[in-house]
Structures are given as structure tokens and as C-alpha cells.
VEXBA-724234 format. One record per residue (C-alpha): residue in three letters; x, y, z. Coordinates in nm, 2 decimals, always signed. Layout:
BEGIN
ALA,X,Y,Z
...
! end
This chain:
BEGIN
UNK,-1.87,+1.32,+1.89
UNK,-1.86,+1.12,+1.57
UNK,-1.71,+1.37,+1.28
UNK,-1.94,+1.32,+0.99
UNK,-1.94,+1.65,+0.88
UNK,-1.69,+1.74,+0.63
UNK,-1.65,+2.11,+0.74
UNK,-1.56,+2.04,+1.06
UNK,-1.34,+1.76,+1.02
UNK,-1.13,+1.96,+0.76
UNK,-1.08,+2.16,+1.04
UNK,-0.90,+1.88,+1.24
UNK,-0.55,+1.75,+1.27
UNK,-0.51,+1.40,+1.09
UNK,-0.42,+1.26,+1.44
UNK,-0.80,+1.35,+1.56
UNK,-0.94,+1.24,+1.25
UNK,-0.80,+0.90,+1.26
UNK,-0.97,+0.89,+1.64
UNK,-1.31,+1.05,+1.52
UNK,-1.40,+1.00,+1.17
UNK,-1.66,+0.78,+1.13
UNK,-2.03,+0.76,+1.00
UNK,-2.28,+0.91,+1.26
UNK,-2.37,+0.71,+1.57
UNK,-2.69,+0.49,+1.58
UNK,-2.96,+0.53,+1.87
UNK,-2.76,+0.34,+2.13
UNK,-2.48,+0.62,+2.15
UNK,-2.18,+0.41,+2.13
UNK,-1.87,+0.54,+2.15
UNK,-1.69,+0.28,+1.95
UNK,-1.77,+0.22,+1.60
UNK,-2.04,-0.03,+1.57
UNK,-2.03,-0.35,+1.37
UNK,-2.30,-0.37,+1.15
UNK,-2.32,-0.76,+1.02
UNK,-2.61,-0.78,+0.74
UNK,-2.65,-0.83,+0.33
UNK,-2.92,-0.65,+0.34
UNK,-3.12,-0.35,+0.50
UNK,-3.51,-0.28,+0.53
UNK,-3.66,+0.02,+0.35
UNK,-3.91,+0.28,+0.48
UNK,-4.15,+0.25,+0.12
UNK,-4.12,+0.12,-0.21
UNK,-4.04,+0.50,-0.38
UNK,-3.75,+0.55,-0.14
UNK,-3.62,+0.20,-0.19
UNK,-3.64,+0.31,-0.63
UNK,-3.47,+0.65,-0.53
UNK,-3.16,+0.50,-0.30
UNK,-3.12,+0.17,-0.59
UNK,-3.12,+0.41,-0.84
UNK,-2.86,+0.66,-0.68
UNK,-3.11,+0.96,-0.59
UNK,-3.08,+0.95,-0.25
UNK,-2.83,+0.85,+0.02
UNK,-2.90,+0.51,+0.18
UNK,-2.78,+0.18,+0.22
UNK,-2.95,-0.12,+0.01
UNK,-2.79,-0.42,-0.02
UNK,-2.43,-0.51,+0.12
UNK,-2.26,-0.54,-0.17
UNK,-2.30,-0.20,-0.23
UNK,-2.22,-0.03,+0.11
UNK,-2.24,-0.09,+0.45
UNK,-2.23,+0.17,+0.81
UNK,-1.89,+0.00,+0.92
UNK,-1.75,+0.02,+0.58
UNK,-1.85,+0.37,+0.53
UNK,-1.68,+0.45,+0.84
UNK,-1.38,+0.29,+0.73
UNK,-1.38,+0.47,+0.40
UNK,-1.47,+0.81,+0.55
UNK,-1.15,+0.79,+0.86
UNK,-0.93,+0.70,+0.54
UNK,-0.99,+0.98,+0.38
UNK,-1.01,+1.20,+0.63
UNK,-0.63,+1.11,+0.69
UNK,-0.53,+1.09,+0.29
UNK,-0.69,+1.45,+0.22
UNK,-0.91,+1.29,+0.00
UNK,-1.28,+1.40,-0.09
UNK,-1.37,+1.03,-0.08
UNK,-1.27,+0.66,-0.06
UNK,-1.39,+0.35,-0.13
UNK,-1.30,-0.01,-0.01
UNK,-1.22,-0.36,-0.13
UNK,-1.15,-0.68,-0.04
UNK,-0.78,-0.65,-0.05
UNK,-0.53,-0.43,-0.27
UNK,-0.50,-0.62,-0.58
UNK,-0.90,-0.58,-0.57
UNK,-0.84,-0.19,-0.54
UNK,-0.56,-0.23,-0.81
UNK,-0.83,-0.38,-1.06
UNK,-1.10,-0.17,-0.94
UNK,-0.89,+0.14,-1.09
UNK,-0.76,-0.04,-1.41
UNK,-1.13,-0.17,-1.51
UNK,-1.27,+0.17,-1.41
UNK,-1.01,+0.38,-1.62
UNK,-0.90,+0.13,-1.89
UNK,-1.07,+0.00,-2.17
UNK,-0.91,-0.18,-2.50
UNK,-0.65,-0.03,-2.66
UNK,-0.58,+0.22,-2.38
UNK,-0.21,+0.22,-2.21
UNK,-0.08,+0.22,-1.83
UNK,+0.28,+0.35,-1.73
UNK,+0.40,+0.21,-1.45
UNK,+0.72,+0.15,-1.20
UNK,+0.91,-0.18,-1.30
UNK,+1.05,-0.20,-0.93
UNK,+0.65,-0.27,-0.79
UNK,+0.50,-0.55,-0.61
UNK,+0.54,-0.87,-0.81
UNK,+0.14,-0.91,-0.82
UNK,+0.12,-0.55,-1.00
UNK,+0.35,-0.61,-1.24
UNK,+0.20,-0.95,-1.31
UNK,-0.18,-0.81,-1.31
UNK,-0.11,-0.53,-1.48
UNK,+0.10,-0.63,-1.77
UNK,+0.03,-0.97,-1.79
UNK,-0.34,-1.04,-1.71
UNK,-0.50,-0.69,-1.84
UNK,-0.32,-0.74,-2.14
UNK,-0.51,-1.02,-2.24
UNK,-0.78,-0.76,-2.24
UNK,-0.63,-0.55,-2.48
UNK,-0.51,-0.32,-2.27
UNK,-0.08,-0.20,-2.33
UNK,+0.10,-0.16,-2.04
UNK,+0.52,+0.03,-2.02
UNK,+0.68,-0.05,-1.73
UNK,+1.00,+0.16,-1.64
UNK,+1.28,+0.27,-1.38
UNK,+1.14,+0.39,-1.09
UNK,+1.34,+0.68,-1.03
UNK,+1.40,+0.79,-1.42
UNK,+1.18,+1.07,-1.50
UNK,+1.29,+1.10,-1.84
UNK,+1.24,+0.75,-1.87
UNK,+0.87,+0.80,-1.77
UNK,+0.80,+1.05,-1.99
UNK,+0.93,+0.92,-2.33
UNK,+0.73,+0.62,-2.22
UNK,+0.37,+0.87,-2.23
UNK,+0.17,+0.79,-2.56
UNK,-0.10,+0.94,-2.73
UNK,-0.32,+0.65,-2.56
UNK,-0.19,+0.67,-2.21
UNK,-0.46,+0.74,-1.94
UNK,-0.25,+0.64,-1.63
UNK,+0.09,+0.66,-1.50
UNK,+0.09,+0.45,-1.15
UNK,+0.39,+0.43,-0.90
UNK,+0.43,+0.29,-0.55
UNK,+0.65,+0.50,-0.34
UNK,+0.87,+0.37,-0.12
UNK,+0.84,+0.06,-0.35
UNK,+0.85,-0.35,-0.24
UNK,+1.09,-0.45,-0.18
UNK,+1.40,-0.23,-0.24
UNK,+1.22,+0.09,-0.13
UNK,+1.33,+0.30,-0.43
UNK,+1.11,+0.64,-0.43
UNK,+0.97,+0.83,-0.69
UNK,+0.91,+1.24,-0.70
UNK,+0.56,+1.25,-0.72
UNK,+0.50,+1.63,-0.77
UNK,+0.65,+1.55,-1.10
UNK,+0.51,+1.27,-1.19
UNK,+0.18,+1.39,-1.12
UNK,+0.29,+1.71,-1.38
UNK,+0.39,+1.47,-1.61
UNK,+0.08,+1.29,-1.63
UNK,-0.15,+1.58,-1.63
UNK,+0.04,+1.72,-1.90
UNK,-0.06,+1.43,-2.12
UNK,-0.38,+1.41,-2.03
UNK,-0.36,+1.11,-1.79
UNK,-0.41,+1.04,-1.44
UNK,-0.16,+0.97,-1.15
UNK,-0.24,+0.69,-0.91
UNK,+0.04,+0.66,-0.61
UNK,+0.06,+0.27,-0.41
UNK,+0.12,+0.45,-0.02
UNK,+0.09,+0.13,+0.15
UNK,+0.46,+0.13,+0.26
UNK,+0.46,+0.51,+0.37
UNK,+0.07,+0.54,+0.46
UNK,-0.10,+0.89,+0.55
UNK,+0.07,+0.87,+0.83
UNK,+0.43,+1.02,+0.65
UNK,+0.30,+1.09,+0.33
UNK,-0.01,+1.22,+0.14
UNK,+0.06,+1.20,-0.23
UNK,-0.27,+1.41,-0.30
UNK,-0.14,+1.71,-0.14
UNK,+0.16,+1.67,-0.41
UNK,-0.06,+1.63,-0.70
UNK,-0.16,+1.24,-0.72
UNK,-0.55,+1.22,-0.81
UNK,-0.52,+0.86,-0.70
UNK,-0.37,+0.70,-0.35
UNK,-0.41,+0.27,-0.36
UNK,-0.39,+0.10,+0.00
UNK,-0.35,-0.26,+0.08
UNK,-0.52,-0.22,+0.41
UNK,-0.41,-0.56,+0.48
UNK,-0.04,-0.40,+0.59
UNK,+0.00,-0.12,+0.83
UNK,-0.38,+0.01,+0.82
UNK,-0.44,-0.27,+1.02
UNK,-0.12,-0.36,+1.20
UNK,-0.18,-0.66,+1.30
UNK,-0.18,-0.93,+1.05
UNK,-0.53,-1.02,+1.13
UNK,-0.75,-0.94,+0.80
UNK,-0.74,-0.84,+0.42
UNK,-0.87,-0.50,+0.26
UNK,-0.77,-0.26,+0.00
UNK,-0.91,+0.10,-0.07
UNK,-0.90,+0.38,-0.30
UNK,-0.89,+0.77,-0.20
UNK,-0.94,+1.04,-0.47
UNK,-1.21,+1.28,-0.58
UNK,-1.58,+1.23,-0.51
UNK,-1.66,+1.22,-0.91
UNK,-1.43,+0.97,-0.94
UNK,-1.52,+0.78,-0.66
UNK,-1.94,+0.75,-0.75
UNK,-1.87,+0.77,-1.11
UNK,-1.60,+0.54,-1.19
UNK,-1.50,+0.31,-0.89
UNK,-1.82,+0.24,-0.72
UNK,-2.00,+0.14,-1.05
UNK,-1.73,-0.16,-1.10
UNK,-1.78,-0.23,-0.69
UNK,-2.17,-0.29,-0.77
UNK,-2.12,-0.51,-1.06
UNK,-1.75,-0.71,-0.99
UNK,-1.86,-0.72,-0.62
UNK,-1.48,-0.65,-0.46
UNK,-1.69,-0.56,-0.17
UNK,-1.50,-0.56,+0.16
UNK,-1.65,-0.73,+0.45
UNK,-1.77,-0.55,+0.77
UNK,-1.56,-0.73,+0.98
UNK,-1.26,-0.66,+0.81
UNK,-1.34,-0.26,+0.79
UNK,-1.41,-0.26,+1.18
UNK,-1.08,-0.43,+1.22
UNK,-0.89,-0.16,+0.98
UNK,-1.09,+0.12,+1.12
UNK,-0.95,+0.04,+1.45
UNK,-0.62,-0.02,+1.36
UNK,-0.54,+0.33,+1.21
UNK,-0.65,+0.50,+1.55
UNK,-0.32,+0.35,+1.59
UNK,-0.17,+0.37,+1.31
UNK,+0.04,+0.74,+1.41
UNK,+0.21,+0.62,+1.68
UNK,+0.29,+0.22,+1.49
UNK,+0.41,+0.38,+1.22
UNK,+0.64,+0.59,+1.40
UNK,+0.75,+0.38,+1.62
UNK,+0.83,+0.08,+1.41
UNK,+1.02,+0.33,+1.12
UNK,+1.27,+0.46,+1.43
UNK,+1.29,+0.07,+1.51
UNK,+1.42,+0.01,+1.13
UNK,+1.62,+0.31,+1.09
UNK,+1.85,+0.17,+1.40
UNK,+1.82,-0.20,+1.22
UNK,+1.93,-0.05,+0.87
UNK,+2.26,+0.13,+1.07
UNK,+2.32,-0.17,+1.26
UNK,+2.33,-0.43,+0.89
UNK,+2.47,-0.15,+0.74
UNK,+2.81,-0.19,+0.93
UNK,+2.80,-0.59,+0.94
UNK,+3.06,-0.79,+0.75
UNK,+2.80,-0.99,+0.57
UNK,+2.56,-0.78,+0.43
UNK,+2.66,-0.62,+0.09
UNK,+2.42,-0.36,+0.07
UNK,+2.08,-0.22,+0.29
UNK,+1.81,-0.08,+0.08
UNK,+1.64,+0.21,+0.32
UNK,+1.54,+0.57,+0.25
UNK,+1.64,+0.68,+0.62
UNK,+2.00,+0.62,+0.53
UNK,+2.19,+0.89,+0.36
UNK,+2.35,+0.61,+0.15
UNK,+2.01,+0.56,-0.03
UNK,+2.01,+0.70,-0.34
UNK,+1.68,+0.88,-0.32
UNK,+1.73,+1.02,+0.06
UNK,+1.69,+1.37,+0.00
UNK,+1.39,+1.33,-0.18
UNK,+1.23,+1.05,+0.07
UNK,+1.28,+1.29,+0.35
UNK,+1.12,+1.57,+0.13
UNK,+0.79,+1.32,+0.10
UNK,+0.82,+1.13,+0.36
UNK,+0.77,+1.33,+0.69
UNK,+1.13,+1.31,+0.73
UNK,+1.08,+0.95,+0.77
UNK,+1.22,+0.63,+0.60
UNK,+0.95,+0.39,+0.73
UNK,+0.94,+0.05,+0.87
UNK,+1.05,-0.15,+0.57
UNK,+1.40,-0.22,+0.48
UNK,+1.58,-0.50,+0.25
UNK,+1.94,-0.57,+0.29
UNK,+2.19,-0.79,+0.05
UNK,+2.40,-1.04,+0.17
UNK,+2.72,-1.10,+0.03
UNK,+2.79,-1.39,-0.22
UNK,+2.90,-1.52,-0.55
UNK,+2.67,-1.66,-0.76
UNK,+2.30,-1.64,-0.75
UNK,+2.29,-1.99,-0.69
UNK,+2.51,-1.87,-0.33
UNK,+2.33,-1.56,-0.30
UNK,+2.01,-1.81,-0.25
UNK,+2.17,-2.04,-0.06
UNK,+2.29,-1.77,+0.21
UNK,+1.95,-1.58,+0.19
UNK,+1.81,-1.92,+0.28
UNK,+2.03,-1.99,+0.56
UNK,+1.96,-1.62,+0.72
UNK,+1.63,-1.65,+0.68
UNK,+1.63,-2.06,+0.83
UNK,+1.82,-1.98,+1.13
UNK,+1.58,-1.69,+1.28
UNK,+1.41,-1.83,+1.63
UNK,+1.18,-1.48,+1.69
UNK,+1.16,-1.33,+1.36
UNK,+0.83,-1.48,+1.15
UNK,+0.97,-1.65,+0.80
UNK,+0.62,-1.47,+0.63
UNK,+0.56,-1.24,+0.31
UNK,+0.32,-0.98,+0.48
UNK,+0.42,-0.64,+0.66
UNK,+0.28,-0.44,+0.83
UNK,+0.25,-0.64,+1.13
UNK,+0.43,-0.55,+1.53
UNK,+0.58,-0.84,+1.48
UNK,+0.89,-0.88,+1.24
UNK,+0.87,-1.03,+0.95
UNK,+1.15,-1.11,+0.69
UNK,+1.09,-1.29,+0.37
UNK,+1.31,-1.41,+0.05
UNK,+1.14,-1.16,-0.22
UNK,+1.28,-1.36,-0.54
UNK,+1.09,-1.67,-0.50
UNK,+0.79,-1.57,-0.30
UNK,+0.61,-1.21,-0.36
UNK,+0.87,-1.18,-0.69
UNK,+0.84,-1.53,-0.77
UNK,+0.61,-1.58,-1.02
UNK,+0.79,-1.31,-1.23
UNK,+1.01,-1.36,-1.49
UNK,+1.38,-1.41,-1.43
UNK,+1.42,-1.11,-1.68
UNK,+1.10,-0.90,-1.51
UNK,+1.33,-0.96,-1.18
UNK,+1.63,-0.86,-1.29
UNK,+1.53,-0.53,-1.44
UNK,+1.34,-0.47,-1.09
UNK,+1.66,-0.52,-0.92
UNK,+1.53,-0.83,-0.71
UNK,+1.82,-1.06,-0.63
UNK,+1.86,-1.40,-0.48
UNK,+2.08,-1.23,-0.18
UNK,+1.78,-1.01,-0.13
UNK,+1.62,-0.98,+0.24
UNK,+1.30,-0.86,+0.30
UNK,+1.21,-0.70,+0.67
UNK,+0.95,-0.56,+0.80
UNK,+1.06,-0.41,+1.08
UNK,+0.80,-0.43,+1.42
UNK,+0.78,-0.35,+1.75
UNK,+1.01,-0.62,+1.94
UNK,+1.30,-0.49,+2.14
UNK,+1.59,-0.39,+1.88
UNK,+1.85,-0.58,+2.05
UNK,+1.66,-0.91,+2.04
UNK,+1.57,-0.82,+1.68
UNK,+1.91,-0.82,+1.56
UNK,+2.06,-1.11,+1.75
UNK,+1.82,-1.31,+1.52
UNK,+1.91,-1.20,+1.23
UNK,+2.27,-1.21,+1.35
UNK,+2.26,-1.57,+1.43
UNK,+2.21,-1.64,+1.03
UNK,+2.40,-1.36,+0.94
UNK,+2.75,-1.45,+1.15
UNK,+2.74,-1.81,+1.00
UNK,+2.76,-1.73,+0.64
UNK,+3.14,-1.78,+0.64
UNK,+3.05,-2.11,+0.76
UNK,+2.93,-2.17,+0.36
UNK,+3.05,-2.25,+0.08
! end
């Protein structure tokens, strides 16, 4: 049966919840979740249409405000984050500004991780700015740094952990401290690590941001954010912002994402055992300066990754090649990245399929040359997102690129 009940799914290993949560089953019985396609739905009387438009009573009334397959999405979610509730977007930058214009207002200040997604960093200290709203972004992995940057006006720290691209990780237990200490919230970015190896929650986050896009649905196929934390915060801060912005997520992208994490256990660990053999292997080849990878004992935060993480690295590495100049570091990236045959050239992850990607002048690019320099992104720097092709045919495309370099000049 459907779990709907929260009881009795609390009950339940995540594996079984990511099978069986879902919102109840209509009249036909079916056993996969149904896809409900409508903007609006029909209601028994007048008084019961007031009661569900004003928030009295449970019930769906026009799409931009909920929908069954959504609801299911957002149910499974946080079934497998721990979370007392979720609710979806459109795609993670949508989740991203759901939370800022739900917990920030003018004159209010975010600390965040300078090593996060270019589009965050840009967002958050560039865009809401404009909006009076002060932003501190700092090392990933400096606590002391984090906490000297607290003020009197803070109201959020936010980190992503592992972060994009050079999967540096953060000790969330004490960041979470930190923030409630000062009378702030802690919001944690889990796309790269999902439920799946870690639950930030359960070590003290009150907020967990997924691009549902990447690994919640697996295969490259649709775009959708969410956000898992308490019920209050969920009906009183996030949805009111969902009914007025309309970041609504569309019920064909929630059925794909609520199919994809029934899969999502066995992807996940698949594809991270995939990358830990692919960081080893560029770890040991002439070319590459340096591989970026929790799963390696060489990363800097290891220990504390496979305290978090499951004992996992998961399926996202970066790797340096070696060069001069920045100008040559670009030019070998390039000619790695141009002479792949299998491997996709794309930005996403997430996908079975690998995908590699030059960070500084495509997810990075529209940062600073400054902003990417204090977040470590380099012109040598190679993205992967490791999928589920066989190894050996995986790194025979990256070592055609790779064993031509001394070719260059």
C-alpha cells in the first residue's frame, strides 16, 4: 500500500520509503503513482471551496498551489531527508530564492560557503543585494572563519556539502551550533550527497535545498528543486512565497523525480564506487596535478566526509591538469575536454551517463575572476560527473585527452 501515514512510515527503512511514500491512491487502485495533469480542481460547495482557499482545510485548489503528483513527490522526499515536510519548485535556484525571500527581508544578512555553485554565489550576493539584503561569503572548511563572519543581523548561515565543483565539505553538526547559537538558521545544499549518504537534519540543519534536476532524477530528463525542513516552516514561510512568486513545479516533472529516487539508492551507490576507482586511476596519471574527491584519503576533509557521508565520497570528482599559465591550464582543459568520443561535453550531473565540463567558464563563468579565485576554481579544473558506463571505457576517454597534453605547448 501507499504510505500516507506518517506513523507508519517513520517506522520504515529510507529504502521502503523511497518505494512507497506517496499521497494515497485514487479509486482506480494503481500501483504506480498517478499523473495528475490539471490547473485546476472542482469543489464539492462554495463553503468548502472558502475553507481549503483560505488554509482551513486540506484540499487541492488551483495548480499553482499544489497538485496529487507533486505532493507525492514532496512527501517520498521527506520521507528520505527525515524531514516533517517539503515543498517543491521548478528547479533549485527557485528553491534557493524561495528560502532567501521567505527568511530575508532588507537589511537582514546571509553567511554562506564561497566555494558554492557559481549561480548561488551570484544570486545570493549579487542579485539579493540589490534588495538590501548583506550577504558574507567564506572558506568552506574555516569554522572560525564562519563564526567571526555571524552579525547581530544574521538570520542564515547556508553551505553546500560536498560542494561544486571541488567537493570541499563542511561539518555540519557545527555549523548548525553555530548558527543556532546566534539566533539564525542552517540551510545545507545535499544535492551532491542526496539522502541517500547523508541527512543533514539528523545533524542539526533545519534546512536541506535539492536541485532535483541532478541525481533525484538521474536521468537528465527534467528540472525541479525542493526544500525539506519543519512543517511550520514549510506552511508558514515557504509555501506563502510558492502561492504568490508561483515557482510551482510541474506535474510532469514531480512524476519523473518521484520515480527516479525509487532508484536513486542503488544510482547513487553505484555510480560513487564507479568514481572512487576513476579518482585512484587520475590520481596516479602523469598529467593530472591534483584530483578533488572526498573518497580519497588525500582529500583534505576525508575523515570528516566519511563521518557524514555514509562512508561514501559520491559520484562527483574534479581533477587538475598540469600546466603553466592559466592561459595553458585552459588550453589543456580544453583539449581533454575536446578529445572525449563517449563522455558528454555538458554542465549537468547527476545523469548515468558521464558528464565532464570546464567549471571556470561555464557554471563559474559568469563570476568574477576574483570570486573564482577565492573559490579555488582554476582554468586546469575538470569537472566529472561520474555515471554508470563501464570504468575501463570511461577512462580511455578521458585518457585520450589526457596522454596528449605533452603534445602542447
Amino acid at each position: 500500500m501507499n504510505m500516507t501515514d506518517k506513523k507508519a512510515s517513520a517506522a520504515l527503512h529510507p529504502d521502503t520509503l523511497a518505494v512507497r511514500s506517496a499521497v494515497e491512491r485514487s479509486q482506480y487502485g494503481e500501483n504506480s503513482e498517478a499523473l495528475y495533469l490539471t490547473s485546476g480542481y472542482v469543489q464539492p460547495s462554495a463553503e468548502v471551496a472558502a475553507r481549503r482557499f483560505n488554509g482551513d482545510e486540506d484540499g487541492f485548489t488551483y495548480g499553482r498551489y499544489g497538485n496529487p503528483t507533486v505532493a507525492s513527490f514532496e512527501r517520498r522526499l521527506a520521507a528520505m531527508e527525515g524531514s516533517e515536510a517539503a515543498i517543491s519548485t521548478s528547479s533549485g535556484m527557485a528553491a534557493i530564492l524561495m528560502m532567501c525571500m521567505a527568511l530575508l527581508k532588507t537589511g537582514d544578512h546571509i553567511v554562506c560557503s564561497q566555494s558554492m555553485f557559481g549561480s548561488t554565489i551570484k544570486l545570493i550576493g549579487t542579485d539579493l543585494a540589490r534588495f538590501g539584503v548583506e550577504s558574507s561569503f567564506v572558506p568552506q572548511t574555516d569554522l572560525a572563519a564562519w563564526k567571526a563572519a555571524i552579525r547581530g543581523n544574521t538570520r542564515l548561515l547556508f553551505a553546500e556539502t560536498p560542494t561544486n565543483p571541488l567537493t570541499e565539505v563542511c561539518d555540519i553538526s557545527a555549523l548548525a551550533a553555530m548558527a543556532h547559537q546566534a539566533g539564525a538558521l542552517l540551510a545545507v545544499d545535499n544535492c551532491f550527497a542526496t539522502p541517500v549518504l547523508q541527512r543533514p537534519l539528523a545533524l542539526g540543519a533545519d534546512i536541506v535545498m535539492h536541485s532535483g534536476t541532478k541525481y533525484l532524477d538521474g536521468q537528465g530528463r527534467v528540472m525541479a528543486g525542493a526544500l525539506c525542513a519543519s512543517e511550520e516552516l514549510v506552511t508558514e514561510k515557504f509555501l506563502p512565497i510558492l502561492k504568490s512568486a508561483g515557482m510551482t513545479l510541474a506535474p510532469f516533472n514531480a512524476w519523473v523525480v518521484l520515480k527516479g529516487l525509487e532508484t536513486l539508492d542503488i544510482r547513487m551507490r553505484a555510480q560513487a564506487a564507479q568514481t572512487l576507482a576513476l579518482a585512484q586511476w587520475l590520481e596516479q596519471h602523469p598529467a593530472v596535478k591534483r584530483v578533488f574527491y572526498p573518497g580519497l584519503p588525500s582529500h583534505p576533509q576525508h575523515l570528516l566526509a566519511m563521518a557524514q557521508q555514509s562512508g561514501i565520497g559520491g559520484a562527483v570528482l574534479s581533477f587538475e591538469v598540469r600546466a603553466g599559465s592559466p592561459e595553458q591550464a585552459r588550453a589543456r582543459a580544453f583539449h581533454v575536454l575536446d578529445s572525449m568520443q563517449l563522455l558528454s561535453l555538458s554542465t549537468n550531473l547527476g545523469d548515468t551517463k558521464t558528464l565532464a565540463a570546464h567549471p571556470a567558464s561555464t557554471s563559474h563563468g559568469r563570476l568574477t575572476e576574483a570570486q573564482r579565485q577565492s573559490a579555488g576554481i582554476g582554468q586546469g579544473l575538470i569537472r566529472v560527473a561520474v555515471g554508470l558506463e563501464h570504468l575501463g571505457d570511461i577512462e580511455n576517454d578521458l585518457s585520450r585527452g589526457l596522454s596528449g597534453l605533452d603534445a602542447l605547448k
